[in-house]
N, C-alpha and C positions, 0 to 999 in steps of 0.2 A: 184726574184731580186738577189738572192744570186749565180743563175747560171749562168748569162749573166757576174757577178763579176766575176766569175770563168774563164769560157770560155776567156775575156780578159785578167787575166794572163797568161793564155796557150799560148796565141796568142803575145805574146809581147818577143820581143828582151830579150836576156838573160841582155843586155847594158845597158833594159831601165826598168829591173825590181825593185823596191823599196829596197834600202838600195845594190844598187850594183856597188862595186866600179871596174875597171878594174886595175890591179897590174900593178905597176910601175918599171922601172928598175931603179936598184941600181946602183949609178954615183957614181964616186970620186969625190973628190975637194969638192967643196961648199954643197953638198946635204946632207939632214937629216939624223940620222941614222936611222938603221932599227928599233930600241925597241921605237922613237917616232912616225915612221910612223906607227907601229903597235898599237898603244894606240892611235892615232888620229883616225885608222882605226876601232877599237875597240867600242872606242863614238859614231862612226859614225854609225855603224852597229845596236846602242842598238838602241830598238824599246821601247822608254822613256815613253812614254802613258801606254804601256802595265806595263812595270815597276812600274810608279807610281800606277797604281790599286792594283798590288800585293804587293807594299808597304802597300796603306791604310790597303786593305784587312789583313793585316797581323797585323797592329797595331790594328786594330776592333778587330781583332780575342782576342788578348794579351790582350784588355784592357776588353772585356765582359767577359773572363775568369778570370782576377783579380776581376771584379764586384762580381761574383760570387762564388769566396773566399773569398771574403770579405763579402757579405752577408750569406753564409754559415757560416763563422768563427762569425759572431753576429747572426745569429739565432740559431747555435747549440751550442757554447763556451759561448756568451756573453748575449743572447738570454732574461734571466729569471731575470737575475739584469737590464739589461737596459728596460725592462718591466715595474720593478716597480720602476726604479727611473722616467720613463714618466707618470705613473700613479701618484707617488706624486708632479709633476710639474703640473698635470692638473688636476688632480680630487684633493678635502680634505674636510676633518669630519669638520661640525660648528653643533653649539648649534642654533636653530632656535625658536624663543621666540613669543608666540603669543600676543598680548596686555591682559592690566587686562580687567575684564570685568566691564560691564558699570552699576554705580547706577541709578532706574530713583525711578520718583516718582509714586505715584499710577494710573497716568492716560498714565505714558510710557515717558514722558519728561525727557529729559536727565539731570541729576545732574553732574556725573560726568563720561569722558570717553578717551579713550588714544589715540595717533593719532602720524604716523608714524614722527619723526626724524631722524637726520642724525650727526654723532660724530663723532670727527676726532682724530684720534689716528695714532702713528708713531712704527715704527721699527727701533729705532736706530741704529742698526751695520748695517741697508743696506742705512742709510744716507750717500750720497755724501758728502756733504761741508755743516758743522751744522749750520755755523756761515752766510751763504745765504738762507738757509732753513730757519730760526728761522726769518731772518727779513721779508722775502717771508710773512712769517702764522702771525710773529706780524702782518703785513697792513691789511692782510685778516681776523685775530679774533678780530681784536681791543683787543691785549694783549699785556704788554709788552717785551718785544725781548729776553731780559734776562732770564727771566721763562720760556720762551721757550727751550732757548739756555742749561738753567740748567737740562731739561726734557729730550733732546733731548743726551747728555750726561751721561745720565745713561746707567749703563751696564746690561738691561734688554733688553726683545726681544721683548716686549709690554708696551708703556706708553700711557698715554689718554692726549692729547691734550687740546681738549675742548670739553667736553659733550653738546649735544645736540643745533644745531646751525642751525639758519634758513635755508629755501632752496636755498636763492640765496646766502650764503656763502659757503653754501655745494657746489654746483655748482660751483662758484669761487675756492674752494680749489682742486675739480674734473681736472678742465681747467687748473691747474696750472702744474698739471702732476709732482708733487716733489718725486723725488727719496725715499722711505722709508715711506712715507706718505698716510696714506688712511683715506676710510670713512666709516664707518660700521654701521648699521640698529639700533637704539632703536625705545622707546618707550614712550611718555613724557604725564603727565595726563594734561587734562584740565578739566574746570570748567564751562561748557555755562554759569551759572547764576549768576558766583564770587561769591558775598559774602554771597549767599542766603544759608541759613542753614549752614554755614561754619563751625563754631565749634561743630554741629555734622556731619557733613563727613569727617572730618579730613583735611590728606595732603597724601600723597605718595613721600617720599625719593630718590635719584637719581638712586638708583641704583631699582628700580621698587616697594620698599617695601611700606607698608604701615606704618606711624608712628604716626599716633591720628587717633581720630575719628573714626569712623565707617570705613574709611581704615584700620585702625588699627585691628579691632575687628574681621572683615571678609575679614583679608589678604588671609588665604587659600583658600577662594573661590573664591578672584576675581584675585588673582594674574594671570597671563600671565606662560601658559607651556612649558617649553621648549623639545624639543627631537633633537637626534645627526644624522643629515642627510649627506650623501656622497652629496657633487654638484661637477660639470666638467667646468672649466674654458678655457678659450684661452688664447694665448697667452699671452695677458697683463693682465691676472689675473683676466678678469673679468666674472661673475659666468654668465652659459648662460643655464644650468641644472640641475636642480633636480629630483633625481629618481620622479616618480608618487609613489602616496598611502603611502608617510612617513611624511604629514605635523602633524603637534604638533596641538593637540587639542585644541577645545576655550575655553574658561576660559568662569565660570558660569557668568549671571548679579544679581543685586543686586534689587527686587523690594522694594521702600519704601511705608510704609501708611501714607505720605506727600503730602499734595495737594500744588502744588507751588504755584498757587493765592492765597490760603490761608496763607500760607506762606511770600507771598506780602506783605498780608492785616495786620497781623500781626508784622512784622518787621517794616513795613513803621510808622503804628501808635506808638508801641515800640519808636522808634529812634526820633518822635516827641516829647513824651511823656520824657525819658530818659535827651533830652537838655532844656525841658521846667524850667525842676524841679532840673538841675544840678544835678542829679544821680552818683553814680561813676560807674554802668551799673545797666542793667535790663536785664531782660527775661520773656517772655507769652510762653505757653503753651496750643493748643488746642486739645482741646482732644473731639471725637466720644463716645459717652457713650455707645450706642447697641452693638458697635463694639471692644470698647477698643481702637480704633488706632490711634494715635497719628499723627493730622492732621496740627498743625504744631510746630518747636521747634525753637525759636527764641530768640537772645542774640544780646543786642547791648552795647560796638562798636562792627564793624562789624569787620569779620574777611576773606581776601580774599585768598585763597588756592592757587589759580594762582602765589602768591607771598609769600608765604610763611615765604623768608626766611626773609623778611623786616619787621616780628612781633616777637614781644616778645612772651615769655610763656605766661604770663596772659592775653595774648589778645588772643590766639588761647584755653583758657582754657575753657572745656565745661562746667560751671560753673552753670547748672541747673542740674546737674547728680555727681559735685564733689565739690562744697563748701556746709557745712553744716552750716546752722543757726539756731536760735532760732527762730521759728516760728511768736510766739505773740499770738493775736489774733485768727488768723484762723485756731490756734488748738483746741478752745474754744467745736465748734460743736462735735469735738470727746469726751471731758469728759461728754458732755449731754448725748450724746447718750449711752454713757457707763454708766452712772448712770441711762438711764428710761430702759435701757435694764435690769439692774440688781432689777429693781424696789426701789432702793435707793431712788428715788425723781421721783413726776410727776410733768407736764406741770404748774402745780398749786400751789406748794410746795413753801411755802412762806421762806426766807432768808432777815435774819436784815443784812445789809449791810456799818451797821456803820458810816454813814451822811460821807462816802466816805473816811475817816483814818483807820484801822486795825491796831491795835497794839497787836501783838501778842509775846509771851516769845522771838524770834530771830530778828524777822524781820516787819518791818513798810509797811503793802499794802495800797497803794493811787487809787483811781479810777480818776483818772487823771483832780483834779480839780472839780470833778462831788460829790455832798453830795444826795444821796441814804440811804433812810430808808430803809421801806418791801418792796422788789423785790419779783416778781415769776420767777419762772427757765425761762422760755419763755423773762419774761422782764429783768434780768439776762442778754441769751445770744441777746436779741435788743438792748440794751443800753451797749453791752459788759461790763460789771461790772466785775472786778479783786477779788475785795473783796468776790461777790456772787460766783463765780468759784472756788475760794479759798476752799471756806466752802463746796462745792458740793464736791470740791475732797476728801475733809475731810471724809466726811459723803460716800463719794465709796472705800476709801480705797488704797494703793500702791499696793497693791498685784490683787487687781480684775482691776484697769487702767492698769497698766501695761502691764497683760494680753489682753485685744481688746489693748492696742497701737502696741503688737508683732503682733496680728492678723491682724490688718491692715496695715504690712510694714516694723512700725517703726523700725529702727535697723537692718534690714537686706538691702540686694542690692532688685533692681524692676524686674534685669532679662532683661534690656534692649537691652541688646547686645554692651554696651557702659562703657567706662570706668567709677564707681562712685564709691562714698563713702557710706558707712553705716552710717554716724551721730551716735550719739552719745545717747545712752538708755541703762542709766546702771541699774543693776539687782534689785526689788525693795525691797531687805536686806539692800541695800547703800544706800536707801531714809529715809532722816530725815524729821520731818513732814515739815520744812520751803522747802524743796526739793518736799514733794506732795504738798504741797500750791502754789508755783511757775510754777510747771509743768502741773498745771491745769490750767493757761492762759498762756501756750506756753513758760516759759523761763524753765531755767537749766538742757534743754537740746537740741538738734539740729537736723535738719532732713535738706536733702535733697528736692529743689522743687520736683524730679520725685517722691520721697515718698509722698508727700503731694498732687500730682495730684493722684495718687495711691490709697489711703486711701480717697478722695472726690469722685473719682469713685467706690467706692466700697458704700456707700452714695447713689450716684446716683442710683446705680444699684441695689436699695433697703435693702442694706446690706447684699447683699450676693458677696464676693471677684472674683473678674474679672481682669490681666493682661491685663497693657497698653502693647500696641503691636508698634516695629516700622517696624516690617518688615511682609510682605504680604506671605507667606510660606503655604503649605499643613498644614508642622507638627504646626507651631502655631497656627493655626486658626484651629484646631482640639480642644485646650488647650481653655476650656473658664471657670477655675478656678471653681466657682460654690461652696465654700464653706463659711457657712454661719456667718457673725459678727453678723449682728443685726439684729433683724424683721423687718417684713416690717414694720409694725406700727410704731417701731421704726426709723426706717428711715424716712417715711412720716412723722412722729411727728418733727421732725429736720428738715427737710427739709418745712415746714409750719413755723418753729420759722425763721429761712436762710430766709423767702419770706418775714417774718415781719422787719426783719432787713433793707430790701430795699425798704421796704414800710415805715417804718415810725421810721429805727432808723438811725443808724452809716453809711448807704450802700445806702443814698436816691440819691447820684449822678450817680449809676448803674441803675436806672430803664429805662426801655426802653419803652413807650408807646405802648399797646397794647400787651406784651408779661408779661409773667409774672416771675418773676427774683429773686430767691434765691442766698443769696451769705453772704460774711462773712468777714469785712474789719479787719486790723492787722497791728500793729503799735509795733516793737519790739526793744525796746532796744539794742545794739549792748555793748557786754563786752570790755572792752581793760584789760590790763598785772594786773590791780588792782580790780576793781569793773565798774558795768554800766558806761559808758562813754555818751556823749553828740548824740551819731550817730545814728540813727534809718536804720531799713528796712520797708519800707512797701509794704502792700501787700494786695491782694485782689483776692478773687477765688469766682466764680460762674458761676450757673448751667440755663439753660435756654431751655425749660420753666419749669418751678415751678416744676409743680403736674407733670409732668412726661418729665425729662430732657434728651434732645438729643445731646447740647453740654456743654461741663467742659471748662473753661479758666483761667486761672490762672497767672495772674501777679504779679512781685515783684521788687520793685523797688531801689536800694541798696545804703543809706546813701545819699538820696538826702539834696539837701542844702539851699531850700526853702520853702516848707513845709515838713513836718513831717510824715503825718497821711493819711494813706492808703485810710480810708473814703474820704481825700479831691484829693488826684494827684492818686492815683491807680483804683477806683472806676470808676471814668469817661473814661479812656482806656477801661474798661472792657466794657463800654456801646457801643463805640463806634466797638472796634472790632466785637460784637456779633451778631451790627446790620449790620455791612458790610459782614460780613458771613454769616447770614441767608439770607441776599437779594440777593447774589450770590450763596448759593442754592435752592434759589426761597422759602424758608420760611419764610420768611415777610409777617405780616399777611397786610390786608387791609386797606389804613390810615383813611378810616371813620370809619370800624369794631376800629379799635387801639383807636381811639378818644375815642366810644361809650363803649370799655372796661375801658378805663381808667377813665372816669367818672362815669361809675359801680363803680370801685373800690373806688373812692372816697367817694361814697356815701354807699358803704359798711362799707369804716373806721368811717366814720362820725358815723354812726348809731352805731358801735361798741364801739365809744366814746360815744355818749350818754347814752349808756347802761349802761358802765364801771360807768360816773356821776352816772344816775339813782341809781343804785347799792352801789353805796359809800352814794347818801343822802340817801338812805333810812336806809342803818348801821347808819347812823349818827344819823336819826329819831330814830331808832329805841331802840339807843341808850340813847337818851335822852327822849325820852317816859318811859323807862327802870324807869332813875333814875328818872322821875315824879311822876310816877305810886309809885313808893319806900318812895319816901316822902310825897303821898299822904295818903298813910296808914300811914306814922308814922305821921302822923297831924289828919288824923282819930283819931287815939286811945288814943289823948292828949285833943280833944275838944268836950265838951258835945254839940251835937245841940239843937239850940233852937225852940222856933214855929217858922212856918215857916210865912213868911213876904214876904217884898218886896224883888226881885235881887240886890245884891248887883253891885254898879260899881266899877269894879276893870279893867279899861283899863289905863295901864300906868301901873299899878304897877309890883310887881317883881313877879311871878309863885307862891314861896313860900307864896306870901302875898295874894294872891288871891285865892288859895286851901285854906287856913285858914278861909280867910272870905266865902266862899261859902260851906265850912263844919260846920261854927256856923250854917247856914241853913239848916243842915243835907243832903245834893248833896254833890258828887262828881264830879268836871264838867271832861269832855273829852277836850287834850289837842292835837291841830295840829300846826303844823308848827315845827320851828327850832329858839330857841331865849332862850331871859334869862326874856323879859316883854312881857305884855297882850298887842297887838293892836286892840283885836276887842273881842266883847263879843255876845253870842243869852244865852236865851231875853236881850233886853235890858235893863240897868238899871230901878232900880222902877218900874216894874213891880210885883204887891201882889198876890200870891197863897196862898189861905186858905180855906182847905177842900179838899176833893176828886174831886168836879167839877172843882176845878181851880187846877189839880195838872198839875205841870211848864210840860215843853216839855224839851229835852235833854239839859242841859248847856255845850257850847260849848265854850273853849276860842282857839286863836289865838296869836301862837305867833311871836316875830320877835327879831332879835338882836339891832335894831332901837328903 
């Protein structure tokens, strides 16, 4: 193609060749000059296509070799700063926080556990227009505009907005896209079950910390780790990378020995129990005896952690591990057993009891309306007698009580992992005897309930000391204490007087049909600024079953304002919780076997009373046989007998009159019954013996108080 182009311009007129003009002659007069026809001719001549290409060509060239001074002059001059001002526009260090980890209870249920949020926080100096911003985030936090306005106005490079805000305001404040403003990752705790076990798990603080409760105790373990990771963002900032292999490690969980049905079952009756009686609170306590573990811890009113901040201190107070009381009552079983362990007193060890008033050199002990002669230690602690416990302390001593009350607890913390108090057990140099006389039925001094479920389980567990346990761990459940208070004898021996108390003293509204129920009712006095004041605690702990106990429960009930007395409003919770936990761990015995035991038992007490009668008449016979017998000799030795004759009758008359006349006879008659006169005579009157053939057959009189 290019040759046949060719060949026709060879072939073509010089006239009619491209860009050729033929020269004109130069005229006078009117015609152009020569220097414009020569620039007319000039234009005409250029081959402008061609031109233009060598223009572009030439500007390309100019401009890809300025491209390349210019990228040269930034990679080799500017190269290493503008590196890393693009690495801190797009990459930057955060702290990346894992949530705390989670409580459950001991079958894995979740108590408490954290769950992602969204916080909105500002940059002031890179806010546009404060006073459009502030009313923008009032509409969208529901906050006032002002408090905004005055946050947004500080001259810091981080203020917090509003911590932790649902997702569809996060979302909303995201869509709003406000200059200065963002939203950044927390971590907010929740609570599935509110208010269940509340005032022992505590709360968690805003900023992740833990601040009561078992939050508090085992911050270091469950808190949330943080580590400092590079991410790379885009352009609008937002993170789209993280190195691999730098996330922050999980925070450990927390297992409880809490069973949350049990826990149910317990609170739910509690909070009945607590409005029945106008309480100003209460708390139970169940406690595993094989195990130690503390299967549930229950205070009402209730406290819900989800809301934290809408309660008072006293209402978030764990007030079974940190208010210290005076017992009462159901410290009673620990001075027994400290006295049959020391051999001070047994089961049988009789105590005059003072027809129920003790007036001793300091102080006036009442058995509460109740007039008690001779008590035995066993009837003592069934009929809880103040006066008999008085005298038992007496007779053990401050220095050997004192000792089993350190052994068992008193006065020191339980080890629970929880914040408490030690109560109060001063050293017994400070005990005046009205201080051991008082301290042996539970006042003038104070204990914590976990000491007191502490010290029952150690009881239970035949008296050898065992840690209650709240938390499920390798290393505690390695720890099973194992050092010894009292014998077992000892312990079974208390724990048989504990079964009589429910069987037929202070504790008969605890019994539960079919199981067998030691336990220990407590009515204490409560001090104010002067002396005893009007307010009681009551309280009531027991073990179930008897002869060898699987659960501890422990109820107290605090200055209720309708009855008094643990035996009457404490007692009946305890029955009622111990039968809804053993039937939800399938130990409920069978209700005809329960029936057929409990009319065993009744016909065991019967017969036991009868014996107790039996036993008293016959001291009585035997007593008054005693002084028969005594004045029959001295009526012997005053009356000569005569010949012998007829029987005399001597029915009706008085003992003394009748041994006279049947010793003029020279007999001694034999005397049965209980009385002061004769109702019946062998032989009968008038009957004559005289001689060896007719000698009488035995005279027998019969007496009656009639």
């Amino acid at each position: 193609m290019s040759y046949f182009g060719a060949a026709r311009r060879q072939a073509a007129k010089p006239s009619e060749r491209r860009g050729f003009r033929p020269k004109r002659r130069q005229t006078g007069g009117g015609g152009r000059s020569p220097r414009t026809g020569d620039l007319r001719g000039w234009f005409a001549a250029v081959d402008w296509d061609r031109f233009r290409f060598r223009m572009v060509a030439v500007l390309f060239c100019v401009i890809w070799a300025a491209l390349w001074a210019r990228a040269g002059y930034i990679q080799l001059w500017n190269g290493a700063q503008l590196a890393e001002r693009a690495r801190r526009q797009h990459t930057s260090a955060e702290h990346v926080e894992t949530p705390r980890g989670m409580i459950l209870d001991r079958n894995g249920q979740i108590l408490a556990r954290s769950v992602e949020v969204r916080s909105v926080y500002a940059n002031p100096g890179q806010v546009e227009n404060v006073d459009a911003t502030a009313g923008k985030l009032a509409g969208l936090l529901g906050r006032p505009a002002a408090d905004i306005r005055a946050a947004l106005r500080k001259g810091r490079g981080f203020v917090w907005i509003m911590r932790r805000v649902d997702d569809a305001t996060a979302e909303a404040v995201r869509a709003a896209d406000l200059p200065g403003v963002g939203l950044v990752r927390e971590y907010e705790r929740m609570y599935p079950y509110k208010q269940v076990a509340g005032q022992l798990l505590g709360f968690v603080g805003v900023d992740g910390k833990g601040l009561e409760g078992l939050e508090r105790s085992f911050d270091d373990d469950l808190s949330g780790l943080s580590v400092r990771q590079v991410v790379q963002r885009d352009a609008s900032g937002r993170r789209f990378y993280v190195k691999s292999g730098e996330h922050a490690p999980e925070a450990a969980d927390l297992r409880l020995t809490l069973d949350v049905q049990i826990q149910f079952i317990a609170e739910e009756v509690l909070a009945r129990g607590v409005e029945e009686v106008g309480a100003k609170w209460g708390g139970i306590v169940v406690v595993d005896v094989e195990s130690g573990e503390v299967l549930a811890w229950a205070q009402y009113p209730f406290f819900n952690p989800n809301a934290y901040r809408s309660y008072k201190p006293g209402e978030y107070r764990n007030r079974l591990a940190l208010d210290a009381l005076e017992p009462g009552s159901t410290f009673k079983p620990f001075l027994v057993a400290s006295a049959l362990q020391e051999g001070t007193v047994t089961r049988d060890t009789i105590f005059y009891c003072e027809n129920g008033i003790w007036r001793t050199k300091k102080i006036v002990i009442r058995d509460d309306n109740r007039a008690y002669k001779d008590l035995s230690v066993s009837q003592i602690l069934v009929h809880s007698s103040n006066i008999g416990c008085g005298k038992i302390g007496l007779e053990l001593g401050a220095v050997k009580f004192h000792r089993y009350l350190s052994l068992l607890g008193f006065g020191q913390r339980t080890g629970l992992h929880v914040n408490e108090s030690k109560g109060i057990l001063r050293a017994p140099r400070d005990w005046s005897e009205a201080d051991l006389i008082s301290a042996s039925f539970g006042q003038s001094l104070s204990v914590t309930q976990a000491q007191m479920a502490q010290a029952y389980l150690t009881l239970a567990n035949g008296g050898a000391y065992k840690p209650l346990r709240l938390v499920l761990s390798d290393a505690e459940a390695g720890d099973g204490g194992g050092q010894r208070v009292f014998s077992v004898q000892t312990a079974r021996e208390v724990l048989k007087m504990m079964q009589e108390v429910v069987d037929s003293g202070t504790g008969r509204r605890a019994a539960v049909p079919g199981i067998s129920v030691a336990g220990k009712t407590g009515t204490a006095q409560k001090a104010d600024k002067s002396a005893y004041g009007e307010e009681r605690t009551a309280s009531f702990v027991g073990l179930a079953p008897a002869a060898n106990p699987r659960y501890l429960v422990l109820i107290v009930l605090d200055e209720p304002s309708k009855s008094k007395y643990g035996g009457t409003i404490a007692a009946p919770l305890f029955k009622e919780v111990i039968t809804r936990v053993m039937a939800y761990q399938g130990a409920l015995p069978d209700p005809g076997a329960a029936i057929a035991q409990q009319a065993k038992r009744r016909e065991e007490r019967a017969a036991k009373a009868e014996a107790r009668a039996r036993a008293r008449r016959q001291r009585k016979e035997e007593t008054v046989l005693g002084e028969v017998r005594r004045e029959l000799a001295a009526v012997a030795t005053t009356i000569t007998p005569k010949e012998k004759g007829a029987v005399p009758d001597v029915v009706g008359q008085s003992v003394r009159r009748a041994v006279e006349m049947f010793a003029r006879q020279g007999l001694v008659p034999v005397i049965k019954g209980e009385g002061a006169r004769v109702v019946r005579q062998e032989p009968n009157p008038g009957v004559r013996w005289t001689g060896k053939e007719h000698a009488p057959r035995e005279c027998v009189l019969w007496l009656s108080e009639n």
